[in-house]
C-alpha positions as CSV (number, residue, x, y, z in Angstrom):
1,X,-22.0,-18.6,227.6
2,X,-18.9,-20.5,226.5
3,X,-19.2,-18.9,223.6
4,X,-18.8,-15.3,225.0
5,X,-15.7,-16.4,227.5
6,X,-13.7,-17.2,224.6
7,X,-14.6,-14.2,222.6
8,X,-13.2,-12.1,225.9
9,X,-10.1,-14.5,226.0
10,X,-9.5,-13.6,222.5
11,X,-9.5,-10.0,222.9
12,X,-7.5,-10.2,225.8
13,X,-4.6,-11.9,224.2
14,X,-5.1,-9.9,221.3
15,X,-4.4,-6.4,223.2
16,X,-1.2,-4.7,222.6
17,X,-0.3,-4.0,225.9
18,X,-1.3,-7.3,227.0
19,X,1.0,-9.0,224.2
20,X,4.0,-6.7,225.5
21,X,3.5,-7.8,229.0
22,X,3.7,-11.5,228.1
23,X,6.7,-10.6,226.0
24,X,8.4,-8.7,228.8
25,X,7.8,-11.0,231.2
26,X,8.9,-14.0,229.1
27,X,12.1,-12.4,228.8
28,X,12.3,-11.9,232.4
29,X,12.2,-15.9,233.1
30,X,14.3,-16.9,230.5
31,X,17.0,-14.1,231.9
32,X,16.4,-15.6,235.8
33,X,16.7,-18.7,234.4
34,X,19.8,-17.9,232.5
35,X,21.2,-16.5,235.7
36,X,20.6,-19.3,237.5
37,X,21.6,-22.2,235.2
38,X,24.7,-20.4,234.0
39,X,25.6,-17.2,236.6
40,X,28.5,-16.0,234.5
41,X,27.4,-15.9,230.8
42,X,25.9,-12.6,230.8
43,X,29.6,-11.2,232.2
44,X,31.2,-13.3,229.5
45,X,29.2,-12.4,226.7
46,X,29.7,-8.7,227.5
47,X,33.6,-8.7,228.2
48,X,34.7,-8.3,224.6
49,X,32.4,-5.4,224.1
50,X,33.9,-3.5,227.4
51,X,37.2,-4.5,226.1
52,X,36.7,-2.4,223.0
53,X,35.2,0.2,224.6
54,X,38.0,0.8,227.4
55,X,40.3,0.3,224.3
56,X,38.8,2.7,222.1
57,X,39.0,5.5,225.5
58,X,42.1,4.7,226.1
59,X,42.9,6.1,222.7
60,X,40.7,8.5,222.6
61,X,42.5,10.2,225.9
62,X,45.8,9.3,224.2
63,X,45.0,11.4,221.0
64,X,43.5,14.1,222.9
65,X,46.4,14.5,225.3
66,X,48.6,14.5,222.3
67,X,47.3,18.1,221.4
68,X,47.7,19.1,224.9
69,X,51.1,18.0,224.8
70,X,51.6,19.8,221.3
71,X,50.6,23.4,223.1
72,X,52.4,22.7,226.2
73,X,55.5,22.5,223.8
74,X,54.8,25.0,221.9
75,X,54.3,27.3,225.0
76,X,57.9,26.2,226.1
77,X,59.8,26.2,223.0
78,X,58.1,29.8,222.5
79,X,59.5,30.9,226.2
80,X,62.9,29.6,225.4
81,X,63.2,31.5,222.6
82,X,62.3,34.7,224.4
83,X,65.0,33.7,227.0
84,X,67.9,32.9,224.5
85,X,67.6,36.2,222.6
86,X,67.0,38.1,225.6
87,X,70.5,36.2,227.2
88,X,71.9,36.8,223.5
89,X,71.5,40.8,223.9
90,X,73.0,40.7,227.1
91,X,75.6,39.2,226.4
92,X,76.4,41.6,223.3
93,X,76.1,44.2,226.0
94,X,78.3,42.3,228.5
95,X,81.1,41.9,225.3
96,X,80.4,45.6,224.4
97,X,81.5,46.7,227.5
98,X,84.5,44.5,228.2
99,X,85.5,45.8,224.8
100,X,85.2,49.7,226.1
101,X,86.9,48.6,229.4
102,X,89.5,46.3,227.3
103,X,90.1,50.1,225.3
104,X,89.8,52.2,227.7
105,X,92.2,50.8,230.2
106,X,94.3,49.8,227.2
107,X,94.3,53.7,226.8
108,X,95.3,54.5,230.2
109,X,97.7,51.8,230.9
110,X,99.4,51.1,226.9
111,X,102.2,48.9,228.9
112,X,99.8,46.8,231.0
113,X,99.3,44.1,228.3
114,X,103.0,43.3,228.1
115,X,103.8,43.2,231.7
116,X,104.0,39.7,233.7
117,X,101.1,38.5,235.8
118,X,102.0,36.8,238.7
119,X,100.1,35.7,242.0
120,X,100.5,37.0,245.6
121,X,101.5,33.3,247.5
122,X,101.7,35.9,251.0
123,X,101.3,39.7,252.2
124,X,101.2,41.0,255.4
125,X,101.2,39.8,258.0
126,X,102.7,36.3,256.4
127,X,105.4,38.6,254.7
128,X,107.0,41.6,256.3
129,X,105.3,44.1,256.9
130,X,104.2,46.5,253.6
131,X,106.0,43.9,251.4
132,X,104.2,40.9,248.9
133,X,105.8,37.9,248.1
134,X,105.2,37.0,244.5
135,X,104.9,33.6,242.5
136,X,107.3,35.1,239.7
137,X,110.9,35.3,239.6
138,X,114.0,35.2,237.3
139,X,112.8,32.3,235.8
140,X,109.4,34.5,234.2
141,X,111.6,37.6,233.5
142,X,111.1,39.2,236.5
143,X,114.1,41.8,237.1
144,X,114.5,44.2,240.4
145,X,113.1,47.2,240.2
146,X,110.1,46.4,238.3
147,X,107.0,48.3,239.3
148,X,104.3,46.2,240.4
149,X,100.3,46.8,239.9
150,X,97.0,45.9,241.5
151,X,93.7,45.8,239.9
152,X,92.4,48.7,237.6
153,X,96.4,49.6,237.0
154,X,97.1,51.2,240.5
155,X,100.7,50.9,241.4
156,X,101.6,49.3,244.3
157,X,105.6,49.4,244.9
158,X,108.9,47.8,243.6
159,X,110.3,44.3,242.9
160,X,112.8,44.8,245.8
161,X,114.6,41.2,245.6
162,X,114.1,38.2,243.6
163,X,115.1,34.4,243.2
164,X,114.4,31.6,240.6
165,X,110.2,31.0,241.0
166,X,109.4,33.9,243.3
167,X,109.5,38.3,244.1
168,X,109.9,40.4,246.7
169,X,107.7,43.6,246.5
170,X,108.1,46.4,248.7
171,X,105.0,48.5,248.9
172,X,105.6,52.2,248.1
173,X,103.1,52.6,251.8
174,X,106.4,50.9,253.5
175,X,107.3,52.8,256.7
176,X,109.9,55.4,255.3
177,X,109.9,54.8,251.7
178,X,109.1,57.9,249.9
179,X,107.6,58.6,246.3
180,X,107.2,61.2,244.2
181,X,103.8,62.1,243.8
182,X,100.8,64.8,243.4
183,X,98.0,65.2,245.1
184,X,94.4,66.6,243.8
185,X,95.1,68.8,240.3
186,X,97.9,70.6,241.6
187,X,101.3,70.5,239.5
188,X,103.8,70.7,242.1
189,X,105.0,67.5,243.3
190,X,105.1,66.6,247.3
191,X,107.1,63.6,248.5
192,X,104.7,60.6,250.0
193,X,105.8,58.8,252.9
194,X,105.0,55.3,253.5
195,X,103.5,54.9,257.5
196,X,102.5,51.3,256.9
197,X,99.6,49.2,256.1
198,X,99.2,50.7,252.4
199,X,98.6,55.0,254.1
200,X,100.4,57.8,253.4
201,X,101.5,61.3,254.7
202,X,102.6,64.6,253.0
203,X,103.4,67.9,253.9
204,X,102.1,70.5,251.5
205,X,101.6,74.5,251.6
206,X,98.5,75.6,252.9
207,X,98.3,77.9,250.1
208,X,98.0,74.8,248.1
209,X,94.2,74.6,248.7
210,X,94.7,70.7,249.2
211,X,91.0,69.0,250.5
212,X,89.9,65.5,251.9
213,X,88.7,63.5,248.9
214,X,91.5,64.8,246.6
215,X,93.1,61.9,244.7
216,X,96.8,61.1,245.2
217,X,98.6,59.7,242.0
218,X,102.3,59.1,241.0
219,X,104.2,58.9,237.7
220,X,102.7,56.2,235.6
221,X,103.1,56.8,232.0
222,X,101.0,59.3,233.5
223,X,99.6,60.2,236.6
224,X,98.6,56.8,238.6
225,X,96.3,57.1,241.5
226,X,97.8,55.3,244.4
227,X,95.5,56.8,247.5
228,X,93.0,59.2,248.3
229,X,93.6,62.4,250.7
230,X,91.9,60.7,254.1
231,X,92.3,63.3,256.8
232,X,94.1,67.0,257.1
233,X,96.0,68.2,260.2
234,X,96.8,71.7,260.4
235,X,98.7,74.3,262.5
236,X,97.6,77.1,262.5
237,X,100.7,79.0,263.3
238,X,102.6,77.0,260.5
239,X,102.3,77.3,256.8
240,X,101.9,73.8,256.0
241,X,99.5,71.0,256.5
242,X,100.3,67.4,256.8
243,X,97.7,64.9,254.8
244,X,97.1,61.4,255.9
245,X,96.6,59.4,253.0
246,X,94.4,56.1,253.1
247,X,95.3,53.4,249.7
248,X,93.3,53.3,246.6
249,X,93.4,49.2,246.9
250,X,93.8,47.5,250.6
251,X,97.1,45.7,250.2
252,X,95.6,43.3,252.6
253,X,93.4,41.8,250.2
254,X,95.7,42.2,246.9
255,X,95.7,37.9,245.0
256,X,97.6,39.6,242.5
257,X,99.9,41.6,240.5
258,X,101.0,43.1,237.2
259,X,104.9,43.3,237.0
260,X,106.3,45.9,234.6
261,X,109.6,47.6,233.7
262,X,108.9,51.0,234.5
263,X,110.2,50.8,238.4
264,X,113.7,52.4,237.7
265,X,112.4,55.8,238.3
266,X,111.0,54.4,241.4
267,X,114.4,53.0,242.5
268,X,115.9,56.5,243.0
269,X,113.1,57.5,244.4
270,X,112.4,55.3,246.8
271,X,115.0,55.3,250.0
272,X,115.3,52.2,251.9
273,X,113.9,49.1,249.5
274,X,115.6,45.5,250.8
Protein backbone atom coordinates (compact mmCIF):
# COMPACT_ATOMS: atom_id res chain seq x y z
CA UNK A 1 0.00 0.00 0.00
CA UNK A 2 2.92 2.38 0.82
CA UNK A 3 4.39 1.24 -1.87
CA UNK A 4 1.76 2.39 -4.41
CA UNK A 5 1.25 6.06 -2.57
CA UNK A 6 4.74 6.86 -3.35
CA UNK A 7 4.68 5.57 -6.92
CA UNK A 8 1.50 8.25 -7.35
CA UNK A 9 3.62 10.93 -5.44
CA UNK A 10 6.25 10.37 -7.88
CA UNK A 11 4.26 10.81 -10.95
CA UNK A 12 2.72 13.67 -9.61
CA UNK A 13 5.77 15.66 -9.15
CA UNK A 14 7.05 14.34 -12.13
CA UNK A 15 4.16 15.93 -14.41
CA UNK A 16 4.93 18.90 -16.44
CA UNK A 17 2.18 20.92 -15.65
CA UNK A 18 2.50 20.14 -12.17
CA UNK A 19 6.38 21.14 -12.15
CA UNK A 20 5.27 24.58 -13.81
CA UNK A 21 2.77 25.22 -11.22
CA UNK A 22 5.23 24.82 -8.42
CA UNK A 23 7.62 26.95 -10.48
CA UNK A 24 5.02 29.65 -10.96
CA UNK A 25 3.92 29.71 -7.83
CA UNK A 26 7.48 29.82 -6.19
CA UNK A 27 8.01 32.81 -8.06
CA UNK A 28 4.94 34.35 -6.84
CA UNK A 29 6.16 34.10 -2.99
CA UNK A 30 9.43 35.06 -3.51
CA UNK A 31 7.94 38.29 -5.59
CA UNK A 32 5.26 39.04 -2.40
CA UNK A 33 7.94 38.54 -0.31
CA UNK A 34 10.26 40.83 -2.17
CA UNK A 35 7.42 43.32 -2.04
CA UNK A 36 7.05 43.15 1.27
CA UNK A 37 10.63 43.02 2.67
CA UNK A 38 11.88 45.74 0.28
CA UNK A 39 8.55 47.77 -1.42
CA UNK A 40 10.74 49.76 -3.75
CA UNK A 41 13.31 47.54 -5.38
CA UNK A 42 11.26 46.34 -8.22
CA UNK A 43 10.73 50.47 -9.16
CA UNK A 44 14.46 50.76 -8.71
CA UNK A 45 15.67 48.06 -10.53
CA UNK A 46 13.52 49.12 -13.53
CA UNK A 47 14.30 52.99 -13.55
CA UNK A 48 17.38 52.78 -15.67
CA UNK A 49 15.66 50.77 -18.25
CA UNK A 50 12.62 53.39 -18.49
CA UNK A 51 15.34 56.00 -18.57
CA UNK A 52 16.71 54.61 -21.75
CA UNK A 53 13.67 54.02 -23.22
CA UNK A 54 12.05 57.59 -22.68
CA UNK A 55 15.58 58.64 -23.87
CA UNK A 56 15.80 56.66 -26.92
CA UNK A 57 11.79 58.32 -27.81
CA UNK A 58 12.82 61.36 -27.11
CA UNK A 59 15.22 61.01 -29.99
CA UNK A 60 13.33 59.13 -31.99
CA UNK A 61 10.48 62.12 -32.10
CA UNK A 62 13.51 64.46 -32.39
CA UNK A 63 14.78 62.82 -35.67
CA UNK A 64 11.52 62.35 -37.02
CA UNK A 65 10.38 65.90 -36.49
CA UNK A 66 13.61 66.94 -38.16
CA UNK A 67 12.18 65.70 -41.60
CA UNK A 68 9.08 67.35 -40.90
CA UNK A 69 10.85 70.40 -40.32
CA UNK A 70 13.00 69.82 -43.52
CA UNK A 71 9.53 69.77 -45.82
CA UNK A 72 7.96 72.48 -43.90
CA UNK A 73 11.10 74.59 -45.14
CA UNK A 74 11.23 73.45 -48.11
CA UNK A 75 7.45 74.27 -48.70
CA UNK A 76 8.32 77.88 -47.58
CA UNK A 77 11.48 78.65 -49.17
CA UNK A 78 9.67 77.18 -52.44
CA UNK A 79 6.66 79.79 -51.78
CA UNK A 80 9.08 82.60 -51.31
CA UNK A 81 10.54 82.16 -54.35
CA UNK A 82 7.31 82.16 -56.24
CA UNK A 83 6.60 85.52 -54.41
CA UNK A 84 10.03 87.29 -55.15
CA UNK A 85 9.96 86.60 -58.85
CA UNK A 86 6.35 87.23 -59.11
CA UNK A 87 7.16 90.91 -57.04
CA UNK A 88 10.38 91.01 -59.39
CA UNK A 89 8.07 91.07 -62.65
CA UNK A 90 6.02 93.58 -61.31
CA UNK A 91 8.24 95.64 -60.54
CA UNK A 92 9.93 95.48 -64.10
CA UNK A 93 6.39 96.39 -65.15
CA UNK A 94 6.03 99.18 -62.56
CA UNK A 95 9.78 100.61 -63.86
CA UNK A 96 8.52 99.97 -67.51
CA UNK A 97 5.89 102.16 -67.16
CA UNK A 98 7.37 105.00 -65.17
CA UNK A 99 9.91 104.85 -68.00
CA UNK A 100 7.02 105.40 -70.78
CA UNK A 101 5.37 108.00 -68.42
CA UNK A 102 8.99 109.52 -67.62
CA UNK A 103 9.17 109.73 -71.96
CA UNK A 104 6.08 110.43 -72.72
CA UNK A 105 5.58 113.49 -70.49
CA UNK A 106 9.19 114.29 -71.20
CA UNK A 107 7.66 114.44 -74.87
CA UNK A 108 4.91 116.71 -74.03
CA UNK A 109 6.37 118.97 -71.61
CA UNK A 110 10.54 119.02 -72.95
CA UNK A 111 10.91 122.16 -70.29
CA UNK A 112 9.39 120.48 -67.34
CA UNK A 113 12.60 118.83 -66.07
CA UNK A 114 14.47 122.21 -65.86
CA UNK A 115 11.84 124.11 -64.16
CA UNK A 116 11.87 124.78 -60.15
CA UNK A 117 9.70 122.65 -57.91
CA UNK A 118 8.45 124.35 -55.15
CA UNK A 119 5.59 123.60 -52.53
CA UNK A 120 2.14 125.38 -51.99
CA UNK A 121 2.69 126.63 -47.94
CA UNK A 122 -1.31 128.26 -48.62
CA UNK A 123 -4.17 128.64 -51.40
CA UNK A 124 -7.41 129.80 -51.09
CA UNK A 125 -8.95 130.61 -48.83
CA UNK A 126 -5.55 131.10 -46.63
CA UNK A 127 -4.33 133.25 -49.68
CA UNK A 128 -6.39 135.59 -51.71
CA UNK A 129 -8.64 134.37 -53.57
CA UNK A 130 -7.45 132.44 -57.09
CA UNK A 131 -3.80 133.08 -55.94
CA UNK A 132 -1.05 130.39 -54.26
CA UNK A 133 1.57 131.29 -52.16
CA UNK A 134 4.76 129.36 -52.92
CA UNK A 135 7.83 128.14 -50.80
CA UNK A 136 10.23 129.48 -53.70
CA UNK A 137 11.47 132.86 -54.17
CA UNK A 138 14.51 134.99 -55.45
CA UNK A 139 16.58 133.04 -53.50
CA UNK A 140 15.70 129.51 -55.81
CA UNK A 141 15.63 131.62 -59.10
CA UNK A 142 12.31 132.33 -59.10
CA UNK A 143 11.66 135.54 -61.44
CA UNK A 144 7.93 137.28 -62.04
CA UNK A 145 6.26 136.11 -64.64
CA UNK A 146 7.16 132.61 -64.56
CA UNK A 147 4.37 130.28 -65.47
CA UNK A 148 3.49 127.94 -62.84
CA UNK A 149 2.28 124.04 -63.32
CA UNK A 150 0.25 121.48 -61.43
CA UNK A 151 0.48 117.83 -61.82
CA UNK A 152 0.49 116.09 -65.29
CA UNK A 153 1.96 119.67 -66.68
CA UNK A 154 -1.33 121.64 -66.61
CA UNK A 155 -0.73 125.32 -66.21
CA UNK A 156 -2.06 127.02 -63.54
CA UNK A 157 -1.22 131.00 -63.73
CA UNK A 158 1.80 133.45 -63.21
CA UNK A 159 4.39 134.19 -60.55
CA UNK A 160 2.69 137.58 -59.91
CA UNK A 161 5.20 138.88 -56.98
CA UNK A 162 8.00 137.50 -55.21
CA UNK A 163 10.35 137.93 -52.16
CA UNK A 164 13.54 136.14 -50.78
CA UNK A 165 12.04 132.34 -49.73
CA UNK A 166 8.54 132.64 -51.14
CA UNK A 167 5.96 133.40 -54.64
CA UNK A 168 3.02 134.79 -55.36
CA UNK A 169 0.90 133.02 -58.02
CA UNK A 170 -2.03 134.40 -59.54
CA UNK A 171 -4.23 131.75 -61.06
CA UNK A 172 -5.08 132.26 -64.78
CA UNK A 173 -9.15 131.36 -63.15
CA UNK A 174 -8.64 134.80 -61.21
CA UNK A 175 -11.80 136.95 -61.46
CA UNK A 176 -11.00 139.10 -64.62
CA UNK A 177 -7.74 137.84 -65.76
CA UNK A 178 -7.91 136.73 -69.28
CA UNK A 179 -5.87 134.13 -71.44
CA UNK A 180 -5.46 133.25 -74.68
CA UNK A 181 -6.78 129.96 -75.26
CA UNK A 182 -8.71 127.30 -77.59
CA UNK A 183 -11.24 125.25 -76.90
CA UNK A 184 -12.09 121.64 -78.39
CA UNK A 185 -9.98 121.16 -82.04
CA UNK A 186 -10.92 124.46 -83.32
CA UNK A 187 -8.03 126.84 -84.46
CA UNK A 188 -9.32 130.12 -83.71
CA UNK A 189 -8.48 131.37 -80.37
CA UNK A 190 -11.28 132.79 -77.78
CA UNK A 191 -10.14 134.87 -74.72
CA UNK A 192 -10.86 132.81 -71.23
CA UNK A 193 -11.97 134.77 -68.39
CA UNK A 194 -11.11 133.85 -64.94
CA UNK A 195 -14.74 133.86 -62.62
CA UNK A 196 -12.95 132.46 -59.61
CA UNK A 197 -12.33 129.29 -57.86
CA UNK A 198 -10.14 127.77 -60.84
CA UNK A 199 -13.67 128.14 -63.84
CA UNK A 200 -13.77 129.79 -66.82
CA UNK A 201 -16.09 131.53 -69.37
CA UNK A 202 -15.81 132.29 -73.14
CA UNK A 203 -17.85 133.62 -75.76
CA UNK A 204 -17.52 131.78 -79.05
CA UNK A 205 -19.60 131.68 -82.48
CA UNK A 206 -22.22 129.38 -82.53
CA UNK A 207 -21.09 128.40 -85.92
CA UNK A 208 -18.17 127.21 -84.05
CA UNK A 209 -19.83 123.80 -83.23
CA UNK A 210 -18.26 124.09 -79.63
CA UNK A 211 -19.86 120.91 -77.19
CA UNK A 212 -19.78 120.13 -73.35
CA UNK A 213 -16.77 117.74 -72.82
CA UNK A 214 -14.59 119.72 -75.25
CA UNK A 215 -11.14 120.28 -73.76
CA UNK A 216 -9.87 123.88 -73.13
CA UNK A 217 -6.04 124.31 -73.56
CA UNK A 218 -3.60 127.37 -73.79
CA UNK A 219 -0.15 127.98 -75.33
CA UNK A 220 2.24 125.61 -73.77
CA UNK A 221 5.11 124.77 -76.01
CA UNK A 222 2.00 123.56 -77.29
CA UNK A 223 -1.42 123.40 -76.56
CA UNK A 224 -1.89 122.91 -72.52
CA UNK A 225 -5.23 121.73 -71.24
CA UNK A 226 -6.18 124.05 -68.47
CA UNK A 227 -10.21 123.11 -68.17
CA UNK A 228 -12.82 121.17 -69.71
CA UNK A 229 -16.12 122.89 -71.48
CA UNK A 230 -18.67 122.30 -68.20
CA UNK A 231 -21.87 123.90 -69.34
CA UNK A 232 -23.24 126.01 -72.66
CA UNK A 233 -25.64 128.96 -72.44
CA UNK A 234 -27.23 130.06 -75.53
CA UNK A 235 -29.41 132.82 -76.97
CA UNK A 236 -31.08 132.01 -79.44
CA UNK A 237 -31.57 135.35 -80.96
CA UNK A 238 -27.69 135.91 -80.65
CA UNK A 239 -24.88 134.38 -82.64
CA UNK A 240 -22.78 133.42 -79.91
CA UNK A 241 -22.72 131.11 -76.92
CA UNK A 242 -21.06 131.69 -73.65
CA UNK A 243 -19.19 128.40 -72.20
CA UNK A 244 -18.60 127.91 -68.51
CA UNK A 245 -15.49 126.18 -68.02
CA UNK A 246 -14.89 123.95 -64.87
CA UNK A 247 -10.51 123.39 -64.15
CA UNK A 248 -8.65 120.44 -65.29
CA UNK A 249 -6.96 120.28 -61.49
CA UNK A 250 -9.04 121.80 -58.34
CA UNK A 251 -6.79 124.61 -57.27
CA UNK A 252 -8.12 123.84 -53.91
CA UNK A 253 -6.19 120.79 -53.48
CA UNK A 254 -2.91 121.81 -55.52
CA UNK A 255 0.56 120.79 -52.66
CA UNK A 256 2.52 121.82 -55.45
CA UNK A 257 4.05 123.41 -58.39
CA UNK A 258 6.39 123.45 -61.32
CA UNK A 259 7.87 126.99 -61.91
CA UNK A 260 9.10 127.70 -65.46
CA UNK A 261 10.19 130.67 -67.64
CA UNK A 262 7.71 130.55 -70.19
CA UNK A 263 5.03 133.13 -68.42
CA UNK A 264 6.15 136.22 -70.42
CA UNK A 265 3.65 135.58 -73.11
CA UNK A 266 1.22 135.19 -70.23
CA UNK A 267 2.14 138.61 -68.85
CA UNK A 268 0.68 140.52 -71.80
CA UNK A 269 -1.94 138.51 -71.83
CA UNK A 270 -3.10 138.53 -68.73
CA UNK A 271 -4.83 142.02 -67.43
CA UNK A 272 -4.85 142.68 -63.83
CA UNK A 273 -1.92 140.34 -62.07
CA UNK A 274 -0.74 141.98 -58.47
Amino acid sequence: MRKTYLTRRKTLFDSPAALWSTVVLAFALITLLVRIVAPGLFSRMAAPAFGIADALTTRIHAFTQGFADAAALSAENERLVAENATLAAENRTLSQKATDLAALVGSALPAASAGITAGVVAHPPESPYDTFLVAAGSDAGVRAGYEAFGGGGVPLGIVSSISPGFSRVTLFSAPSENVAGWVGTSSQPVILTGTGAGTFSASVARSAGIKEGDVVSIPGPGRLPIGVVARIDSDPSSPSVSLRIQPAIDPFSVSWVTLRDTGATFVTATSSAP
